[in-house]
C-alpha positions as CSV (number, residue, x, y, z in Angstrom):
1,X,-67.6,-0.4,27.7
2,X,-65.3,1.9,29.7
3,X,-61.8,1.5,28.5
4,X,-62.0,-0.5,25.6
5,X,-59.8,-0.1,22.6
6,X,-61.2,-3.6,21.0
7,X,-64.5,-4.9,20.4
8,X,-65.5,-7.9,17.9
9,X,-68.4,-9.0,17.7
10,X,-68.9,-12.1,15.2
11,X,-66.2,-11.1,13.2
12,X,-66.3,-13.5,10.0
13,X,-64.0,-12.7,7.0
14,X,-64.5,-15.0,3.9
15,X,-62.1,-14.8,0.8
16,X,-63.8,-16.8,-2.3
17,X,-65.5,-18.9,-0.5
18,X,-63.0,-19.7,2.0
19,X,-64.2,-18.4,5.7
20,X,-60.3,-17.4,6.9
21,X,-62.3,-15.8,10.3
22,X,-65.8,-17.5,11.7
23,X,-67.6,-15.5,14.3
24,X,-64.6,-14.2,16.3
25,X,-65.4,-12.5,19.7
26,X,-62.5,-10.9,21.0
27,X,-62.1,-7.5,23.7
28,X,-59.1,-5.7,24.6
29,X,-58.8,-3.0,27.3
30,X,-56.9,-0.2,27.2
31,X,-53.1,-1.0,28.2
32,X,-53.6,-4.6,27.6
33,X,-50.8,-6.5,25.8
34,X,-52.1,-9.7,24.0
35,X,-50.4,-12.5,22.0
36,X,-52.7,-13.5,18.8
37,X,-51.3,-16.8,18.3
38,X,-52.0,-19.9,16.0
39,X,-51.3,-22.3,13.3
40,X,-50.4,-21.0,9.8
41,X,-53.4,-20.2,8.0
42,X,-55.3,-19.7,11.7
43,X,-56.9,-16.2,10.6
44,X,-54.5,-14.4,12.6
45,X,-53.0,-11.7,9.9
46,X,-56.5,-11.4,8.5
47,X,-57.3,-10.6,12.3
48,X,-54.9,-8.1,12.5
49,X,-55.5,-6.1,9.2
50,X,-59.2,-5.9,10.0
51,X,-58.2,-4.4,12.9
52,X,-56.1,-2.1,11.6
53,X,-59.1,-0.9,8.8
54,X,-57.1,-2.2,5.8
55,X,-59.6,-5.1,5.4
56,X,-63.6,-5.2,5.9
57,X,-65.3,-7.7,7.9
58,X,-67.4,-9.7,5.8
59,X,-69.9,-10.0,8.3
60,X,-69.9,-9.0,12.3
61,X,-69.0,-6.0,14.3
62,X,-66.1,-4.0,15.3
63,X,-66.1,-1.2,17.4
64,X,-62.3,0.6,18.0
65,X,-61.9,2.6,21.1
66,X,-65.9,2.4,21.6
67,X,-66.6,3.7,18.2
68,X,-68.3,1.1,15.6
69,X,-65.7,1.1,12.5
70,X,-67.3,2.3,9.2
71,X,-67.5,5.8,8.3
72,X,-65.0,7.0,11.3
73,X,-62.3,4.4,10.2
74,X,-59.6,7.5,9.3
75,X,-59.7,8.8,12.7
76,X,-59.5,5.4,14.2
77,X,-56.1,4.8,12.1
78,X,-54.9,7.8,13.3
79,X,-54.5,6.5,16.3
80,X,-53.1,3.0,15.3
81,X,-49.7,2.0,14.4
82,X,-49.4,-1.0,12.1
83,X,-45.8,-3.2,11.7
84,X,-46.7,-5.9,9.3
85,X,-44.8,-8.2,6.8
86,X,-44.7,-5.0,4.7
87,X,-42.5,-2.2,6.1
88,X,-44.5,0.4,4.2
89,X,-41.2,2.0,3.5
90,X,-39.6,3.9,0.2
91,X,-36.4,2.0,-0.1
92,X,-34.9,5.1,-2.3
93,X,-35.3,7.4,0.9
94,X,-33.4,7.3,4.0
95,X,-34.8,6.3,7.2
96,X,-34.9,9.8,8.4
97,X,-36.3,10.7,5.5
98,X,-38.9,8.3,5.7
99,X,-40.2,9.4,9.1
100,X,-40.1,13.0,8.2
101,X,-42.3,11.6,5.4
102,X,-44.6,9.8,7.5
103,X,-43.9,12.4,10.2
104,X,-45.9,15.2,8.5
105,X,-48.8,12.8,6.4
106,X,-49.3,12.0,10.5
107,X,-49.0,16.1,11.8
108,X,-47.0,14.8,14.2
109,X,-46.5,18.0,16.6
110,X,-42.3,19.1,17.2
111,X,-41.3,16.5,14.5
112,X,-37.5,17.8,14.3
113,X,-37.5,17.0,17.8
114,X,-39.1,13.8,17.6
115,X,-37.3,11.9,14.8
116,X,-33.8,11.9,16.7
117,X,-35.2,10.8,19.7
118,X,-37.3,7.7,17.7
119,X,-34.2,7.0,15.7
120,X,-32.6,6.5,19.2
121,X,-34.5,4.6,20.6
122,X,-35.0,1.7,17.9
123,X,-31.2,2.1,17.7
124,X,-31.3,3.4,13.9
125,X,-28.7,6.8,14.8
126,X,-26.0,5.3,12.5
127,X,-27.9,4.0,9.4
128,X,-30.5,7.0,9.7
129,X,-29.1,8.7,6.4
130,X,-28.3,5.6,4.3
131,X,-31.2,4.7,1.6
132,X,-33.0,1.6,2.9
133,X,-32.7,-0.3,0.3
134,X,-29.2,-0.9,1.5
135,X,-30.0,-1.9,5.0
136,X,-30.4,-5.4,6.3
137,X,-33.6,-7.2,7.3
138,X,-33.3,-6.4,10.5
139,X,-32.4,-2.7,10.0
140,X,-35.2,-2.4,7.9
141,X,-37.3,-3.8,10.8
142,X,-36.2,-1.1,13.1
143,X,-37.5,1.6,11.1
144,X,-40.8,-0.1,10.1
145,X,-40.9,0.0,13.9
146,X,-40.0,3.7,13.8
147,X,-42.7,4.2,11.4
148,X,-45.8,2.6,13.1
149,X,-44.4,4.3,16.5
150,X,-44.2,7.9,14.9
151,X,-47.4,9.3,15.9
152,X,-47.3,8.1,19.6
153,X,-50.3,5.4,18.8
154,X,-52.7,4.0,21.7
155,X,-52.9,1.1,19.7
156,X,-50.1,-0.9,18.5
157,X,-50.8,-3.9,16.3
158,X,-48.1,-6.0,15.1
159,X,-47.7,-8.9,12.5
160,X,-44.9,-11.5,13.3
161,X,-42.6,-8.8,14.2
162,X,-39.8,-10.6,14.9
163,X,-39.5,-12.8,11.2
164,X,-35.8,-12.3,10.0
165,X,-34.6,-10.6,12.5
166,X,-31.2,-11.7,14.5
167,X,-31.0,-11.9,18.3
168,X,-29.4,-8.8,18.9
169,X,-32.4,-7.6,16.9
170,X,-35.2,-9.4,18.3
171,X,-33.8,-8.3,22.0
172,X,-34.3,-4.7,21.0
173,X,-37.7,-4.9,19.4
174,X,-38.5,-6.9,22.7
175,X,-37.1,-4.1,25.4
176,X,-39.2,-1.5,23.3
177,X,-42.2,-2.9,22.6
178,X,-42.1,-3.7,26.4
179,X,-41.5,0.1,27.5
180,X,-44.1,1.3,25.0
181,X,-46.4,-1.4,26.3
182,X,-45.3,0.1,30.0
183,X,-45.7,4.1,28.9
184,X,-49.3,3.2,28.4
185,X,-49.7,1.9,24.9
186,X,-52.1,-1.4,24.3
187,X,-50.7,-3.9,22.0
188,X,-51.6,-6.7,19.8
189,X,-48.7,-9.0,18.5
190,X,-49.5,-12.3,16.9
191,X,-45.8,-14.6,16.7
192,X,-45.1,-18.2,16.6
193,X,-42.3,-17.5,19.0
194,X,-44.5,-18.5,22.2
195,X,-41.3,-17.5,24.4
196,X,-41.6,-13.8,22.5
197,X,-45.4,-13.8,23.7
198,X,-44.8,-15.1,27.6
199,X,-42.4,-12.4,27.7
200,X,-44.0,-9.3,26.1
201,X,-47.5,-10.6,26.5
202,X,-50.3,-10.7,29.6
203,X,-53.0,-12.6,27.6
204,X,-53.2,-14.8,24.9
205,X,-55.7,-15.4,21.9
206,X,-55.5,-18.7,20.3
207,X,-57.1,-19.2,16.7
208,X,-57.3,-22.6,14.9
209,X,-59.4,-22.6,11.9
210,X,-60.6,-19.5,12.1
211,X,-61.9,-19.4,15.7
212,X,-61.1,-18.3,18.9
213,X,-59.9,-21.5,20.9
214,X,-58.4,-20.6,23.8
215,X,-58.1,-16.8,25.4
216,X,-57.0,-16.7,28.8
217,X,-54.5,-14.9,30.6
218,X,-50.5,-16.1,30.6
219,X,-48.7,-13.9,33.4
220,X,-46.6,-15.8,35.3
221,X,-46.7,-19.1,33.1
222,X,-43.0,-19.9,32.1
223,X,-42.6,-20.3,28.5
224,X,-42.5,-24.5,28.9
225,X,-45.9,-24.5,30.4
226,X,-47.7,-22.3,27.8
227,X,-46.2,-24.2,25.4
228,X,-48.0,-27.5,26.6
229,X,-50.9,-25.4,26.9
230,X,-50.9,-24.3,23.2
231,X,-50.1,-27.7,22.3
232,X,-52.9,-29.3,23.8
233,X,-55.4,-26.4,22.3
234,X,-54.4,-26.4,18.7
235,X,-54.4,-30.3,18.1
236,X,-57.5,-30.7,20.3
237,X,-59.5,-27.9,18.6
């Protein structure tokens, strides 16, 4: 299918006997932003990590920007960024130092130019030579954020993104994930902060044990009214 950066196709993931995902069918278009959202233990970071080739499928298909995932996963990951619970980050190095890092394992082109600007815009120009091991949670989140933007991704998935983080914090990581979600990006944010999704989010994806419930668009539903909505879903399914 033209367009499309996300294709599953009875995606099941089982971990000792435990079936964490059952026959999930999910697409996403290019430039889509979509809320993954669910109760704890719904199959939503499982979700994400197969998506981001850092887990297999136990059975199903996936196909990433119309190519089936297998042999081709590396290129596909080249053109992912990935902010999970882990910040993937050496807490020794600075943040500048960490992007430079990560800056040239990605070949990212005009990368003296490029880590300024990135450190600007995540807010990070005052901290950016102070080992990260000394920042606060939030801090930390910033360049996490940094680190999965680096290489310019068309795909940007991200697990609970907002955990720890303060409100000043969480209102930055909102206004950029929505102006790299308007330069073009698509993005995939799972959150139990359903205002966080209303707000960032055109479409939402709602798992409960597993499954895909509910996946329907939510622009222009206030926050109150997709709460109801979610409500209803994940006590009904």
């Amino acid at each position: 299918m033209p367009g499309t950066v996300i294709e599953s196709r009875g995606l099941t993931r089982r971990f000792a006997g435990l079936t964490a995902l059952n026959n999930v069918d999910v697409t996403v278009s290019a430039g889509e932003a979509v809320a993954v959202l669910g109760p704890n233990g719904a199959g939503k970071t499982t979700f994400l990590r197969i998506l981001a080739t850092l887990l297999r499928p136990s059975s199903g298909a996936l196909s990433l920007f119309g190519h089936p995932v297998g042999d081709g996963s590396a290129r596909a990951r080249r053109r992912i960024g990935f902010l999970s619970h882990q910040s993937f980050l050496y807490p020794d190095l600075t943040p500048m130092e960490n992007l430079h890092f990560y800056g040239r394992m990605f070949r990212v082109p005009a990368l003296a130019e490029r880590l300024p600007a990135l450190l600007a815009q995540v807010g990070l120009v005052g901290w950016a030579h102070r080992p990260v091991r000394t920042l606060s949670r939030g801090l930390e989140q910033r360049c996490a954020l940094a680190r999965a933007l680096l290489h310019a991704p068309e795909l940007l998935l991200l697990d609970e993104p907002f955990t720890g983080l303060d409100v000043d914090g969480a209102g930055t990581l909102s206004d950029i994930l929505r102006q790299t979600h308007a330069a073009g990006t698509t993005l995939l944010m799972t959150t139990h902060e359903l205002h966080r999704a209303v707000d960032i989010c055109q479409r939402a994806v709602i798992l409960v044990h597993g499954r895909v419930a509910w996946d329907a668009s939510i622009a222009g539903l206030q926050s109150a009214a997709f709460e109801r909505i979610y409500g209803e879903v994940t006590h009904s399914a």
